[in-house]
C-alpha positions in Angstrom: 0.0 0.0 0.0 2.4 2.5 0.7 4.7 1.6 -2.7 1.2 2.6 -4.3 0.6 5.7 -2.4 3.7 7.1 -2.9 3.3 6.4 -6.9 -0.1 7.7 -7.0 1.6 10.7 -5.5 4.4 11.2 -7.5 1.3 10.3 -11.0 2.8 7.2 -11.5 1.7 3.5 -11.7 4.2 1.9 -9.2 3.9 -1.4 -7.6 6.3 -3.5 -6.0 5.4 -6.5 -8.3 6.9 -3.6 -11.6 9.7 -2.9 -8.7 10.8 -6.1 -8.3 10.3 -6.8 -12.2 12.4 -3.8 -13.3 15.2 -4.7 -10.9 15.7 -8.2 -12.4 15.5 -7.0 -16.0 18.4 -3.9 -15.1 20.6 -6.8 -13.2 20.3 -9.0 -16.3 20.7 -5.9 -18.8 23.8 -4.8 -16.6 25.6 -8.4 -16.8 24.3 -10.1 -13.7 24.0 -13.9 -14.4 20.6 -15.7 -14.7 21.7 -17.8 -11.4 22.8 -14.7 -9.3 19.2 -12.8 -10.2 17.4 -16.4 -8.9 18.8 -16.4 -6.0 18.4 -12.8 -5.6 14.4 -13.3 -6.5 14.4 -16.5 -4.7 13.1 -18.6 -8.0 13.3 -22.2 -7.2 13.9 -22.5 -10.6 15.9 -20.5 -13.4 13.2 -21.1 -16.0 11.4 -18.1 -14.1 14.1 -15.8 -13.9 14.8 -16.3 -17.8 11.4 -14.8 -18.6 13.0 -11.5 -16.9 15.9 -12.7 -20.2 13.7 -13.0 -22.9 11.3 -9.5 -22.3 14.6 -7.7 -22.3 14.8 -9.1 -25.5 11.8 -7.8 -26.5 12.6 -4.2 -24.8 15.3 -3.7 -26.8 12.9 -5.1 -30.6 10.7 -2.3 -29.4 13.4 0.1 -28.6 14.7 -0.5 -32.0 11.4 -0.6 -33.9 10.6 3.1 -32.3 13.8 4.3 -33.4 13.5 2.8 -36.8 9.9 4.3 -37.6 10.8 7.6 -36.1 14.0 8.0 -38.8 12.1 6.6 -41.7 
């Protein structure tokens, strides 16, 4: 509750769910190993933590996408 209040008060759509989300994908985008962010998350299995893997992957398709449509 108060991860959302403070959001709401600052406009923005916070939760500790999109907290915990973002810091797995920055760990992974920074280098951090797959295992290290498991253990950090406490996944009992990696196969969780590589979802954090693959929607980076699709961050940086949509990243790249934007980009692309905004030059051409």
């Amino acid at each position: 509750k108060i991860i959302k209040t403070i959001g709401n008060n600052a406009g923005l759509d916070i939760s500790p769910h999109i907290l915990r989300h973002t810091f797995a994908t920055l760990a992974l985008q920074s280098g951090m190993s797959v295992d290290k962010v498991q253990k950090m998350l406490g996944h009992s299995s990696v196969a969780t933590t590589q979802i954090y893997a693959h929607n980076l992957d699709r961050m940086k398709n949509q990243c790249e996408n934007t980009i692309a449509s905004a030059i051409f």
